[in-house]
C-alpha positions as CSV (number, residue, x, y, z in Angstrom):
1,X,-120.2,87.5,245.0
2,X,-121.4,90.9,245.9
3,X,-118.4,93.3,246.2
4,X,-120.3,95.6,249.0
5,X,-122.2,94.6,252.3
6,X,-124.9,96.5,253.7
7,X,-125.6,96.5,257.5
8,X,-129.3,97.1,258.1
9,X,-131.2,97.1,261.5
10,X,-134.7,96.8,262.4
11,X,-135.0,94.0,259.5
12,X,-138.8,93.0,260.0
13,X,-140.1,96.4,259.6
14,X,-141.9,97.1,256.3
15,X,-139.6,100.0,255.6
16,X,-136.5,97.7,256.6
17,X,-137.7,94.9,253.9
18,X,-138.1,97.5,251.2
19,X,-134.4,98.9,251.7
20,X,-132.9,95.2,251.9
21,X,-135.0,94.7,248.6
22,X,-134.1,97.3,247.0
23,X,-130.2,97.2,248.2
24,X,-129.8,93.9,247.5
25,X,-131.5,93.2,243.8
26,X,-130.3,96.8,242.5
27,X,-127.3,97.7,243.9
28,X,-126.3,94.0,244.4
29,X,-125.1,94.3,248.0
30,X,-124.2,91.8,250.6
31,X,-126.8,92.1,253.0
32,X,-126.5,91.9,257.0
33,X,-129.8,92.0,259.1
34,X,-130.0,92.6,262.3
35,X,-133.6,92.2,264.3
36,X,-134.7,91.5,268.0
37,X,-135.7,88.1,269.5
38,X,-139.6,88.5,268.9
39,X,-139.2,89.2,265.3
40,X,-135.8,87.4,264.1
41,X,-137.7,85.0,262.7
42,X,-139.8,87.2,260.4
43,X,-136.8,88.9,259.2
44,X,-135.3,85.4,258.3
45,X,-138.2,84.0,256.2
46,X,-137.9,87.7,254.8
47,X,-134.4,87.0,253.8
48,X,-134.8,83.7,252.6
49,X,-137.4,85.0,250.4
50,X,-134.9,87.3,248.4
51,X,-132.1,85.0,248.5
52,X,-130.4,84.2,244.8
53,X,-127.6,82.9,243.8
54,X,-127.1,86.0,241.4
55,X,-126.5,88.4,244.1
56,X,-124.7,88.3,247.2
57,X,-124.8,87.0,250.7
58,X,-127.8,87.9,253.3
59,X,-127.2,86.6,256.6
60,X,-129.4,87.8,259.8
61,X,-128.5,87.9,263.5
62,X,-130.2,88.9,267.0
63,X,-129.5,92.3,267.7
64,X,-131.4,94.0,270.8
65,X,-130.5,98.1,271.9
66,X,-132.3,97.5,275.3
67,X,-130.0,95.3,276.4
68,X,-126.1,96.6,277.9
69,X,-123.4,95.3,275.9
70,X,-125.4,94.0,272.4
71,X,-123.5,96.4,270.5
72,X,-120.4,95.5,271.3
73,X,-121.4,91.4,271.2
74,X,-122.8,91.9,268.0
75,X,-119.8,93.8,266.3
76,X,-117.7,91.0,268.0
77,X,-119.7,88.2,265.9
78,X,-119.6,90.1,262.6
79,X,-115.5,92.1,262.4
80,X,-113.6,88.9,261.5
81,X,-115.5,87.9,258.8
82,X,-117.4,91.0,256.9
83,X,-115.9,94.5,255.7
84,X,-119.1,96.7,256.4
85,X,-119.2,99.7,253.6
86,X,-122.8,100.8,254.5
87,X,-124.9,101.1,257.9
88,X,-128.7,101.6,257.7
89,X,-130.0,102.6,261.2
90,X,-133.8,101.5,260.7
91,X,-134.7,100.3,264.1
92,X,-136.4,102.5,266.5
93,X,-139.5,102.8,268.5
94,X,-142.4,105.3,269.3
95,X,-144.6,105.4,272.0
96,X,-147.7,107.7,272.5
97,X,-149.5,108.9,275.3
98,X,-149.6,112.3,277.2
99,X,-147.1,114.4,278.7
100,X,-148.0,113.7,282.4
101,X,-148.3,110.2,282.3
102,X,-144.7,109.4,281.2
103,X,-142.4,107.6,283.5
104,X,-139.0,107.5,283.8
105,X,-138.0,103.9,282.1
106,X,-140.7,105.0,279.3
107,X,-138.3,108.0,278.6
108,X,-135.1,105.8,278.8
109,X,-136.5,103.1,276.3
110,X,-137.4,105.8,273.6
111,X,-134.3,107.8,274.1
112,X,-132.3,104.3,274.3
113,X,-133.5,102.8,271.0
114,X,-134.0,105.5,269.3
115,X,-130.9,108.1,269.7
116,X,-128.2,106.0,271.9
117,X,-128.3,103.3,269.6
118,X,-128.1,105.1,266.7
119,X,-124.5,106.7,268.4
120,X,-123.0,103.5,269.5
121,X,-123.8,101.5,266.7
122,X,-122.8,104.0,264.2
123,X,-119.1,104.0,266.4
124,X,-118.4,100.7,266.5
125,X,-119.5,100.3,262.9
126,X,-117.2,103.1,261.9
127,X,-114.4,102.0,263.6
128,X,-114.4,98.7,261.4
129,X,-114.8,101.0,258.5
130,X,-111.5,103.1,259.5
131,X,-109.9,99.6,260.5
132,X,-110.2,98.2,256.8
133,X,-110.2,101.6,255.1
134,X,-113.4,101.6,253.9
135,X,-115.1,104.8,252.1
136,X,-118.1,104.3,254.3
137,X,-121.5,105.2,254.6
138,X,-123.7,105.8,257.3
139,X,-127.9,106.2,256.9
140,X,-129.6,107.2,260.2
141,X,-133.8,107.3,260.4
142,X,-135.4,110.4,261.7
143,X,-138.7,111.9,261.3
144,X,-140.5,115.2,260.5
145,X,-141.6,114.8,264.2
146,X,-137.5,115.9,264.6
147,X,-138.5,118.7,262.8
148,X,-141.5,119.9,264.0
149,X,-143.8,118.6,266.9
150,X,-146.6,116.3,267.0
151,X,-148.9,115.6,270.2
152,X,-148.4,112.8,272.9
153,X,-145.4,111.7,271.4
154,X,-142.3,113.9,273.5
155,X,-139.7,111.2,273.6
156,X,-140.1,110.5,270.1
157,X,-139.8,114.0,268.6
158,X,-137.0,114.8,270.9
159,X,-135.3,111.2,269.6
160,X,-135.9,112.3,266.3
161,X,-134.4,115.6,266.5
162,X,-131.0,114.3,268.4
163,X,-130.5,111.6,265.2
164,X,-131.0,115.1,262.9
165,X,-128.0,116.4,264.8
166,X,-126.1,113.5,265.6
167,X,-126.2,113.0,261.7
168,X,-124.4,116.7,260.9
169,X,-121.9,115.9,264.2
170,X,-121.0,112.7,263.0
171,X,-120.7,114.1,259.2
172,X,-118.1,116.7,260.6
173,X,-116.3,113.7,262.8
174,X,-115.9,111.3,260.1
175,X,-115.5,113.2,257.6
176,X,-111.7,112.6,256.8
177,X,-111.8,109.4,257.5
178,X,-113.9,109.2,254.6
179,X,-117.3,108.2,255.7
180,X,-120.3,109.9,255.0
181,X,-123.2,110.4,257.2
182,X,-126.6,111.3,256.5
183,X,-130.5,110.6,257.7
184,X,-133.8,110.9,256.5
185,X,-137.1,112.2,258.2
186,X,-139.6,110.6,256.6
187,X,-143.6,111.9,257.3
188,X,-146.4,109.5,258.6
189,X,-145.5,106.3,256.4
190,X,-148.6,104.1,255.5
191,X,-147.3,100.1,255.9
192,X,-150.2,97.3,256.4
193,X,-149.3,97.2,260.1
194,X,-150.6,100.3,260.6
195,X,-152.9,101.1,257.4
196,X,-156.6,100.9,259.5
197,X,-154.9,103.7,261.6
198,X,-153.9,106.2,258.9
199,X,-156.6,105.5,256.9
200,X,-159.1,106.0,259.4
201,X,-161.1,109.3,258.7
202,X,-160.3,111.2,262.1
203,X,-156.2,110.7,261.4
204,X,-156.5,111.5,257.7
205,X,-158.4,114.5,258.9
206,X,-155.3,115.0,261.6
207,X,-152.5,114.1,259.6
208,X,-153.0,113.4,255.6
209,X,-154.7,117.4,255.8
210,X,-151.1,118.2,256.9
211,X,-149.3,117.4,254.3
212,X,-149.4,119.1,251.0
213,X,-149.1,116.7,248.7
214,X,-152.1,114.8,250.0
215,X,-150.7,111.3,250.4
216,X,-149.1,109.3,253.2
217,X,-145.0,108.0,252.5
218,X,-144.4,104.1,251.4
219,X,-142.0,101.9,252.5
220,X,-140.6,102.8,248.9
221,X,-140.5,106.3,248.9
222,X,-138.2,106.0,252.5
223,X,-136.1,103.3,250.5
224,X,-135.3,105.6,247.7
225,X,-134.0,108.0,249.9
226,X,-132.2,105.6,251.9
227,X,-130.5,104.1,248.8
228,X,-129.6,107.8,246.9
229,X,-127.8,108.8,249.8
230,X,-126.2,105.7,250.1
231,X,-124.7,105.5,246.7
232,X,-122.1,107.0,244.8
233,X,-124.8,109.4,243.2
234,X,-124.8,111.1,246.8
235,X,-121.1,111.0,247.3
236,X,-120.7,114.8,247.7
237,X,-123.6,114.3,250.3
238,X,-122.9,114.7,254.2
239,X,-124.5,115.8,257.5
240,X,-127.6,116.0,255.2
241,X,-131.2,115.3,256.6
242,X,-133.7,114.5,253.8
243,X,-137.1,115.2,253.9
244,X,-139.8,112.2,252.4
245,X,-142.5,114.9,254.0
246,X,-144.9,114.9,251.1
247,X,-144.2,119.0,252.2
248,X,-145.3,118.7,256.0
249,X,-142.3,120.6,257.1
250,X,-142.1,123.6,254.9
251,X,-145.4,125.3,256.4
């Protein structure tokens, strides 16, 4: 049995599956997945998929930041019976449209799944982690859009940038309790969801021009990052935001 259990949100999503993956088979983790109604299912046959009886545990479980009180009723299901070492904060959300046509709830949802889930979830998590004395670590998802701005997409950026500084206050707050925490801002990250779109000649124009090294992300590149700063390689790491920009963000 594994000696180490990942927690990893937003399970279904193409980066999410390639940082299970890659937790799992090399750093031989016990995996915990968490993923909203709609796509629960897909994260299971996902898990099942990886399963072996040469590596740990992966067990997945309904986990939905829109709704009050899933947090907690989540934690509740999981404290009795797993020590959590590492959190990986994958789910979030992006909307687009112009600045004028946002509403109120629109606004709330970004913010809500995006940056307050990412604070209450990270201190309920590290509260187990200072309960069992774990050295822990905590991996938040940004974006170069908390970096710089991108158009019809306020909520997001401004999302984005709270998790960049929610990662170095949280570094300084957990710090002697041992747990590290640190995110990565990944540029525009080419999955087969969303593939027709970034490979369509008007956004490559838009967006691939940007970026000096002339390629979109993969899932992988965001799981390496995810993994080196999880790891005892990264151990002298905190309050660190890593770039996977392909160089958008140093023009």
């Amino acid at each position: 049995m594994a000696e180490f259990t990942a927690l990893i949100t937003g399970g279904a999503s193409e980066i999410g599956q390639e940082i299970i993956r890659l937790i799992y088979h090399s750093r031989n983790y016990n995996i915990i997945i968490t993923e909203t109604l709609n796509l629960i299912q897909e994260a299971r046959q996902y898990a099942e998929s990886l399963k072996s009886p040469e590596y740990g545990f992966i067990e997945v479980y309904e986990l939905d930041f829109e709704q009050d009180g899933s947090i907690s009723s989540f934690i509740n299901q999981i404290k009795g019976r797993h020590t959590i070492n590492s959190l990986i904060h994958v789910a979030g959300i992006n909307i687009m449209k112009d600045f004028f046509e946002w509403r109120l709830e629109e606004w709330e949802k970004v913010m809500r799944i995006n940056a307050t889930s990412s604070f209450f979830l990270a201190q309920e998590v590290a509260q187990l982690m200072i309960q069992k004395q774990v050295e822990g670590s905590i991996v938040l998802i940004s974006s170069q859009h908390g970096v710089v701005a991108n158009y019809e997409r306020v909520p997001y950026c401004v999302s984005k940038g709270m998790i960049i500084q929610l990662t170095k206050a949280l570094a300084l707050e957990l710090a002697h309790h041992r747990i590290r925490v640190n995110c990565v801002s990944p540029t525009f990250v080419l999955t087969e969801r969303n593939r027709s779109k970034l490979e369509n000649s008007w956004f490559q124009k838009e967006a691939l021009a940007n970026i000096p090294l002339q390629k979109y992300a993969l899932p992988i590149d965001v799981a390496n990052g995810v993994v080196f700063l999880n790891g005892e390689t990264a151990r002298m790491v905190t309050g660190h935001n890593l770039m996977i920009d392909g160089g958008w963000t140093i023009r």
